[in-house]
C-alpha positions as CSV (number, residue, x, y, z in Angstrom):
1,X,6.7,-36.5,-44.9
2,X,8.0,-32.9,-45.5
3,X,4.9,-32.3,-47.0
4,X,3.0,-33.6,-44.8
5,X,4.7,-31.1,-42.4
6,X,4.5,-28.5,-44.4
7,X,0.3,-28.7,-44.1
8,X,0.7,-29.2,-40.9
9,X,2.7,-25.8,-40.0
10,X,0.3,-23.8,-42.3
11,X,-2.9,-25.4,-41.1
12,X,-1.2,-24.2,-37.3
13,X,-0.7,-21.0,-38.6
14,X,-4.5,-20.4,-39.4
15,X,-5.4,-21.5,-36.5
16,X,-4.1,-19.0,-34.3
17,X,-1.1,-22.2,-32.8
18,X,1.6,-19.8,-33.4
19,X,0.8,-16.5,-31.5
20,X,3.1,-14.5,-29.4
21,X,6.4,-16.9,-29.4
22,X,5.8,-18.0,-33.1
23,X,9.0,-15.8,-34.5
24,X,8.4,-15.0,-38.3
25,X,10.6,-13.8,-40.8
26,X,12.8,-11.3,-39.6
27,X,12.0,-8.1,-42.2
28,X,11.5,-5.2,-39.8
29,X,13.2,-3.5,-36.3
30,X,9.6,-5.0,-34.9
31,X,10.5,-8.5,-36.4
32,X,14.1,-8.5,-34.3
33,X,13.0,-7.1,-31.9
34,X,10.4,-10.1,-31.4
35,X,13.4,-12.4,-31.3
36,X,15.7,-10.3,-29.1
37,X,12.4,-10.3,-26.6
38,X,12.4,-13.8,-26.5
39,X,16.2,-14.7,-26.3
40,X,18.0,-16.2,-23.4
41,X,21.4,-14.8,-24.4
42,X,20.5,-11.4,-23.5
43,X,20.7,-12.8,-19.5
44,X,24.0,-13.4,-17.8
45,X,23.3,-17.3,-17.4
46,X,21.0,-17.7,-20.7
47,X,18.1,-19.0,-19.0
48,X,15.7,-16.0,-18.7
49,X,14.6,-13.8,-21.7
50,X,12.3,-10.6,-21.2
51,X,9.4,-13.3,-22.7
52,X,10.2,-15.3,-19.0
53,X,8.7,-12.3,-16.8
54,X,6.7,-10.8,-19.5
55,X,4.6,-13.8,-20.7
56,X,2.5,-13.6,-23.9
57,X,-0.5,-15.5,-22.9
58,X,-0.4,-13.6,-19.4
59,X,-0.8,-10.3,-21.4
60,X,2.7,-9.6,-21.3
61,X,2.7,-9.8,-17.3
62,X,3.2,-13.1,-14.9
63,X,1.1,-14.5,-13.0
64,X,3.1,-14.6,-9.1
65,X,3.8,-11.4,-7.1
66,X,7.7,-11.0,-8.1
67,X,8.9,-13.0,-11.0
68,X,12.1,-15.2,-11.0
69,X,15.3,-14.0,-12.3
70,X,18.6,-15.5,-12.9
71,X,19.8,-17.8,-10.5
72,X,16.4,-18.2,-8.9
73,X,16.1,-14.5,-7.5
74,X,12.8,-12.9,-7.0
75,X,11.8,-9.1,-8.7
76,X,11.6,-6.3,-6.6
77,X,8.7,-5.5,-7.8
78,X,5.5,-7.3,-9.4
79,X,6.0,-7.6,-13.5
80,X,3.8,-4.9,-15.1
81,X,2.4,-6.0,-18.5
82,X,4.1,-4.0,-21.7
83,X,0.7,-4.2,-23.6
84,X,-0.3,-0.7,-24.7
85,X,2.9,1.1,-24.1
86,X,3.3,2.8,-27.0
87,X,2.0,6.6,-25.9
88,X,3.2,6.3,-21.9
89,X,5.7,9.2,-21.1
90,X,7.6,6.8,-18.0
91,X,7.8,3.0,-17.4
92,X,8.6,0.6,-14.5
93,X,6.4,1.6,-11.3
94,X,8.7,4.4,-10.1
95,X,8.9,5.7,-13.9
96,X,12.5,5.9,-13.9
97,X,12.8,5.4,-17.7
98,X,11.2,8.0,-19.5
99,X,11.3,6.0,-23.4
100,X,10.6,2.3,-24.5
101,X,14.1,2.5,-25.5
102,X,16.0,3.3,-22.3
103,X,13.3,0.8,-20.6
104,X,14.1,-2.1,-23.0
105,X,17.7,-2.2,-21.3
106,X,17.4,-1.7,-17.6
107,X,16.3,-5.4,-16.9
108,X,19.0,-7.0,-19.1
109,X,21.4,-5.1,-16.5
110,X,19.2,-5.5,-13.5
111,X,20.9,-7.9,-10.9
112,X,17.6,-9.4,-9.9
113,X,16.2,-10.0,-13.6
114,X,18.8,-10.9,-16.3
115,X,21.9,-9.7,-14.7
116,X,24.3,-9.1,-18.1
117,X,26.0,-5.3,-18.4
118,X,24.4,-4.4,-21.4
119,X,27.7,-4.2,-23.4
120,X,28.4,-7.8,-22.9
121,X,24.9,-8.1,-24.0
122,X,26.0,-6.7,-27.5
123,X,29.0,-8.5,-27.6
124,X,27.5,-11.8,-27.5
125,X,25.0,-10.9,-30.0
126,X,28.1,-10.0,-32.3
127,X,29.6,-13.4,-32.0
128,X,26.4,-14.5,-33.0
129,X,26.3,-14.9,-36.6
130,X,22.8,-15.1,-36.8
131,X,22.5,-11.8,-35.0
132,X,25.2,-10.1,-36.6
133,X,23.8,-10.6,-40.1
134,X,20.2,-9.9,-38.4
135,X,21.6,-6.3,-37.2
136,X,23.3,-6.1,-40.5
137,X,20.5,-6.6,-42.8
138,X,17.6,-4.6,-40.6
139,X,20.4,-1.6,-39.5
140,X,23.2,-2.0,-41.5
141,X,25.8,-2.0,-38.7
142,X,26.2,-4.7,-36.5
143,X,24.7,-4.5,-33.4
144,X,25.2,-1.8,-30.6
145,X,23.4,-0.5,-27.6
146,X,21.5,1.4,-29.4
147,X,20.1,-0.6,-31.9
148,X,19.6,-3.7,-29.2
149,X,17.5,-0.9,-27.8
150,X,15.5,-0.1,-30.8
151,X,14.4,-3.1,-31.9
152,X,13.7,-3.8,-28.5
153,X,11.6,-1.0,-28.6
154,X,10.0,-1.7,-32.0
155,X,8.4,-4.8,-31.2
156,X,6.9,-3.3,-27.8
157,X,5.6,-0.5,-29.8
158,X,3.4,-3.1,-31.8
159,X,2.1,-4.7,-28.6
160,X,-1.1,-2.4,-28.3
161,X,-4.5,-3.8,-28.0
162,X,-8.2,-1.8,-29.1
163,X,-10.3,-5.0,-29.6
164,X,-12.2,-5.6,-26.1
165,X,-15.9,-5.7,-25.5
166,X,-15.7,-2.1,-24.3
167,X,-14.2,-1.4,-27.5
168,X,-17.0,-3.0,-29.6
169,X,-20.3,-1.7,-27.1
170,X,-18.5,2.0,-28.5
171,X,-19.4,1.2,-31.8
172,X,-22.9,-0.9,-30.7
173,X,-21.5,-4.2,-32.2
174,X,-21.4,-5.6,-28.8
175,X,-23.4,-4.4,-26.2
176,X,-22.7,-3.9,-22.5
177,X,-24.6,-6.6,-20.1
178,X,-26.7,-4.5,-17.6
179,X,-24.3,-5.5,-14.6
180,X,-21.5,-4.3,-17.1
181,X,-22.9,-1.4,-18.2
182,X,-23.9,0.0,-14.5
183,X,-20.4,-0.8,-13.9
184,X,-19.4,1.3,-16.6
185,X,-21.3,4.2,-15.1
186,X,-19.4,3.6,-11.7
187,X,-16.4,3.6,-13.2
188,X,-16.8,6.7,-14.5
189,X,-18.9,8.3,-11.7
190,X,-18.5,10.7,-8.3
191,X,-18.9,7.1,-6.4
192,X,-16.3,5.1,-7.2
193,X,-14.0,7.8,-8.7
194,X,-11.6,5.3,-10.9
195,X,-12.2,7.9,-14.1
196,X,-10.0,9.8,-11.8
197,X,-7.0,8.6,-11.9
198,X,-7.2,5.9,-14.9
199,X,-8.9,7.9,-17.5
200,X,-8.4,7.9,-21.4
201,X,-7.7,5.2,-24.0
202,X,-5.6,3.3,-22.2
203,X,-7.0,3.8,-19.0
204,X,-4.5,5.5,-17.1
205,X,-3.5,9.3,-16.4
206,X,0.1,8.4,-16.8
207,X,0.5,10.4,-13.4
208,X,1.8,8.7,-9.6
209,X,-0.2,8.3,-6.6
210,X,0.6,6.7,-3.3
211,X,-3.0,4.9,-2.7
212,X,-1.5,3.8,0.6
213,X,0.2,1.1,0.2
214,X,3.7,2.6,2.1
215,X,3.7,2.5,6.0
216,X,7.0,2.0,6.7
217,X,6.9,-0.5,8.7
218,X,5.5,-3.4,6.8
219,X,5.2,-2.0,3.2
220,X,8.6,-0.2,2.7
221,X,8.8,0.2,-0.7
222,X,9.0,4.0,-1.1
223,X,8.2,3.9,-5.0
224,X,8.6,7.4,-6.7
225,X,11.0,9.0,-4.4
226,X,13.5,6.4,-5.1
227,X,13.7,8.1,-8.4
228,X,13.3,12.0,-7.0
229,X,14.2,11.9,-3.5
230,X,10.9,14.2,-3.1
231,X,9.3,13.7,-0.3
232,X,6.4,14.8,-1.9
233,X,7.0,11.4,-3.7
234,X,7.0,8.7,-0.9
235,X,5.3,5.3,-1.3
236,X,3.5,7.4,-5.1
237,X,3.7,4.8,-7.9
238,X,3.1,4.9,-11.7
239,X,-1.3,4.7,-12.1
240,X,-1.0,1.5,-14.3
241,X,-3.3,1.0,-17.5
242,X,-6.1,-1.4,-17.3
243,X,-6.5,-2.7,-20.5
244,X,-6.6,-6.8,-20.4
245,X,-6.2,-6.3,-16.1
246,X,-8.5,-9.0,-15.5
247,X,-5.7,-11.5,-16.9
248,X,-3.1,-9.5,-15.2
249,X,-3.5,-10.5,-11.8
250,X,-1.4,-10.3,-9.1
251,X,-2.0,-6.6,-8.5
252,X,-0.3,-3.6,-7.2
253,X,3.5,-2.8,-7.4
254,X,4.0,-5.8,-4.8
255,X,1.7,-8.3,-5.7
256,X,-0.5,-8.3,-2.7
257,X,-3.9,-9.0,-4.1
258,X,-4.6,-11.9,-6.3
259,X,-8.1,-10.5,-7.5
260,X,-9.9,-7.9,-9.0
261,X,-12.4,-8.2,-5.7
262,X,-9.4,-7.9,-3.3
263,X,-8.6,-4.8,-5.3
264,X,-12.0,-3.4,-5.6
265,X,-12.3,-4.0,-1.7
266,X,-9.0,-2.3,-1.1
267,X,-9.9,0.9,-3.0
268,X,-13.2,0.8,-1.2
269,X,-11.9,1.8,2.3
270,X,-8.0,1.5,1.9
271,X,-7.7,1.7,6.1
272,X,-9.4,-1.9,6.7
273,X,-6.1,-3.3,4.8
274,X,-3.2,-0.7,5.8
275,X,-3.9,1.0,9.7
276,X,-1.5,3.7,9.0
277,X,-0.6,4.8,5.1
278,X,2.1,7.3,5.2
279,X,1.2,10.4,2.7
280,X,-1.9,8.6,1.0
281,X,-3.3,10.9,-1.2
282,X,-6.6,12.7,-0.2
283,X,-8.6,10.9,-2.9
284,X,-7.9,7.3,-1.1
285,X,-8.5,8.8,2.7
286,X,-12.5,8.4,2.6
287,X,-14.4,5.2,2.1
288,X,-16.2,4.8,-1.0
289,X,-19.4,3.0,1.0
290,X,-19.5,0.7,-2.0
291,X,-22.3,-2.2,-2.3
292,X,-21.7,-5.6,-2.6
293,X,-23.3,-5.3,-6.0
294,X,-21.6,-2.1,-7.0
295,X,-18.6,-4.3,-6.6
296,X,-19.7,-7.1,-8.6
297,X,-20.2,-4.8,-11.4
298,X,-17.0,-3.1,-11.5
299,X,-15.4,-6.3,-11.5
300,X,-17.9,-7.2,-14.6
301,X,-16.6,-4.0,-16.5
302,X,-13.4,-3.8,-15.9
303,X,-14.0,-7.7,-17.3
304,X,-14.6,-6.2,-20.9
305,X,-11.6,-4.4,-20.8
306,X,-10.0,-7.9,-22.1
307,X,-8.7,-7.6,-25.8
308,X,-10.2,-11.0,-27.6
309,X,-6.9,-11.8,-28.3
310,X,-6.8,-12.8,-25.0
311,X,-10.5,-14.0,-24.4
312,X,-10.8,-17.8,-23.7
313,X,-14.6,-18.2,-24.3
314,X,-16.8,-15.5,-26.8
315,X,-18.5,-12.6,-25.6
């Protein structure tokens, strides 16, 4: 029989069963760091881990508006994946942490997420003895905020994803359909304008925009300026990246549209959806006068933007 299982575990292996929440070996900061992701300790009632929120086969997102912390409390905010976050100057949506590291800790403190101080956090990993010779053997001290944070850190560092359709029609081993490919050239165009704002490998500027999604009145969130009190700042939030977004969805720093089409639909006259945006930047104030067609195929690129990793039929 324990042969038997043996085969049985390697033929899983080889087949791609243990992904994500498959923990290996621990030889690296990466390696624990994969654990520490996935374990329920790290929350004040051990019954969510960062892995709850940001689920694996979601692309490191969730798939409802505001995900469920301890004790059944909603987010504030809608979970943004933590693929591709190795080269991002800020995180969260109001880009209040400026490292991986000071990121990793602020939802293990957060009252709505996982609700532990973090120093209780390292405590109970020291009365762990599986965690205290872990921190031992990868840092060679046991564990302390800083190194929580580190490995933490690590494994989101190794989290970045380059094989996507897009990625292969750059090299011609996959070419762009020719819905895809005139989606491409919207993307990138004076029409739609998205090359504005989400531009470069990962598909974002890194900057903040308020696309008018703050009024005040119904959508209060005031993103940015929570973080500078600027004025200049109200209702601006972090332009997200948009590599695997079609497996992303619920979009937007609330939730509020549970499709690329609602978002393509939004971008194309922002007014139809929110009567009066407060401090909408000037790029969002004119309707793009999209087709129905034109929105089809920006759907159908940003559609190749999906690492195969994450694909569920071949290209």
């Amino acid at each position: 029989m324990k042969k038997a299982g043996s085969i049985i575990i390697v033929l899983a292996m080889a087949f791609g069963a243990f992904s994500y929440n498959y923990i290996p070996p621990i030889k690296t900061k990466a390696d624990l760091g994969k654990k520490l992701f996935n374990e329920k300790i790290l929350s004040k009632d051990s019954t969510v881990s960062c892995a709850s929120c940001h689920i694996p086969a979601l692309g490191f997102a969730d798939s409802i508006s505001f995900s469920i912390g301890i004790g059944g409390m909603p987010t504030l905010r809608n979970t943004p994946s933590v693929l591709n976050m190795l080269h991002r100057p800020y995180f969260f949506w109001d880009g209040r942490a400026q490292s991986l590291e000071e990121q990793s800790l602020m939802p293990i403190a957060h009252k709505n997420e996982m609700g532990l101080p973090v120093s209780e956090a390292v405590q109970r990993l020291r009365a762990n003895k599986i965690y205290k010779n872990l921190f031992l053997k990868i840092f060679g001290t046991l564990p302390t905020v800083k190194t929580l944070s580190l490995a933490l850190a690590a494994f989101e560092k190794t989290l970045e994803t380059d094989n996507s359709k897009f990625d292969y029609s750059l090299n011609d081993e996959t070419p762009l359909t020719d819905s895809e490919e005139r989606g491409r050239k919207l993307f990138i165009g004076d029409k739609a304008k998205c090359f504005d704002c989400h531009m470069g490998p990962d598909f974002t500027d890194d900057d903040f925009k308020n696309i008018g999604l703050y009024d005040g009145i119904n959508l209060t969130d005031k993103g940015r300026f929570t973080v500078t009190n600027n004025q200049n700042d109200l209702g601006k939030f972090k332009t997200p990246g948009l590599r695997n977004i079609a497996i992303t969805a619920p979009y937007m720093h609330n939730g509020m549209f549970k499709t690329l089409e609602e978002v393509i639909d939004y971008y194309d006259n922002p007014y139809a959806v929110v009567k009066n945006p407060i401090n909408i930047d000037n790029t969002f104030k004119t309707s793009l006068g999209l087709t129905a067609q034109e929105k089809a195929d920006l759907v159908h690129f940003l559609q190749t933007l999906t690492d195969k990793n994450y694909v569920k039929t071949p290209f």
